[in-house]
C-alpha positions in Angstrom: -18.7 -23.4 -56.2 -16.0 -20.8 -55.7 -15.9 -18.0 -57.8 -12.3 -19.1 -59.1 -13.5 -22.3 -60.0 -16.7 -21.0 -61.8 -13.9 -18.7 -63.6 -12.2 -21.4 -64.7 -15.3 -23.7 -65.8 -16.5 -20.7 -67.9 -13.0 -20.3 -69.9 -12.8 -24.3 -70.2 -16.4 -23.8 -71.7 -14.8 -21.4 -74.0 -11.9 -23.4 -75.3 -13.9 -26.5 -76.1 -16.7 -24.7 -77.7 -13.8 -22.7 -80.0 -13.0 -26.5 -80.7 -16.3 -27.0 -82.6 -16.5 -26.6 -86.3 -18.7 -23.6 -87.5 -22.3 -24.6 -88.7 -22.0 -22.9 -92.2 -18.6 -24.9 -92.6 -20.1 -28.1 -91.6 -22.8 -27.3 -94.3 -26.2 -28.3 -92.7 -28.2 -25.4 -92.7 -27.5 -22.0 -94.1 -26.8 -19.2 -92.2 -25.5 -21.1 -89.4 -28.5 -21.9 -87.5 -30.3 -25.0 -87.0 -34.1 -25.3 -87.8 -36.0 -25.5 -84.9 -39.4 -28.0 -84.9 -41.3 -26.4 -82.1 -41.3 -29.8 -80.6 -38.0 -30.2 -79.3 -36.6 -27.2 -76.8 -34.0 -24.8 -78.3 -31.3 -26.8 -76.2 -32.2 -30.0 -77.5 -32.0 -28.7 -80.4 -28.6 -26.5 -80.7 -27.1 -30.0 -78.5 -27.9 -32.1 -81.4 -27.2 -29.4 -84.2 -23.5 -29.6 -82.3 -23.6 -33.4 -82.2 -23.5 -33.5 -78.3 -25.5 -36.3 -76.3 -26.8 -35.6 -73.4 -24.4 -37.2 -71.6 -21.4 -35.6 -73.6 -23.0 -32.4 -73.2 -23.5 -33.1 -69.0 -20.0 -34.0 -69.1 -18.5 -30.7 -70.6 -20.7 -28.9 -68.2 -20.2 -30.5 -64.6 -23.8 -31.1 -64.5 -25.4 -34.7 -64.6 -26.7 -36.6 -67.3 -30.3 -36.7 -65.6 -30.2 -32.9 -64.8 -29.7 -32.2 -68.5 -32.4 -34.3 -69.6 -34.7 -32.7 -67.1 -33.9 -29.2 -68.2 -34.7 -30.2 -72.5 -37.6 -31.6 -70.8 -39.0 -28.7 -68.7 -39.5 -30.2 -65.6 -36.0 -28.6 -64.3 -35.0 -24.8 -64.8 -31.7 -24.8 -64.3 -29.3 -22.6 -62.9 -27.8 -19.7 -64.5 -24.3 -20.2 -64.0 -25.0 -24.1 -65.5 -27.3 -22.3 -68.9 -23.9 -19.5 -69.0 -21.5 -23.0 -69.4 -23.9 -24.9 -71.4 -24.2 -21.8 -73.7 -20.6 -21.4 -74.1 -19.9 -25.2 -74.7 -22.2 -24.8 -77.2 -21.1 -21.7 -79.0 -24.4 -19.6 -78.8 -26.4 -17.3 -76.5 -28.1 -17.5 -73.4 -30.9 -16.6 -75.5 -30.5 -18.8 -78.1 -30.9 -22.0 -75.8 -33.3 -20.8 -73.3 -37.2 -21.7 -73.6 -40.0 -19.4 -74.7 -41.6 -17.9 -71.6 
């Protein structure tokens, strides 16, 4: 991918995720965080929190449906220019999404 188009991903990113309602407005948890089960990865997670399938969620990104899957799942890592779009599209951190190491 050139650079300009990795540019222009990453502020597409932005936009939608500016389109999402906050979490303390949408009243679901306090603080603005969702609770995390220990089961289910911190992407799976913040995905469902911002009711995103997987497939919704591959879509916004550029990535496939499978890839995503495989990534929640562990058996992909993932790129980080992909985990940089998926955090933006999903209005958090790098940190926030990424697995305990």
């Amino acid at each position: 991918m050139l650079e300009d188009e990795y540019h222009a991903l990453a502020n597409a990113a932005t936009a939608l995720s500016k389109s999402f309602k906050s979490p303390s407005a949408i009243g679901e948890v306090k603080e603005g965080t969702p609770i995390f089960s220990g089961e289910e990865s911190k992407l799976r997670t913040w995905r469902k929190f911002r009711g995103l399938t997987q497939k919704e969620l591959a879509s916004r990104v550029g990535a496939a449906h499978s890839y995503i899957a495989q990534i929640e799942n562990g058996t992909r890592i993932g790129k980080p220019a992909l985990w940089r779009s998926i955090a933006d599209t999903l209005n958090v951190t790098i940190d926030e999404i990424l697995p305990d190491l």
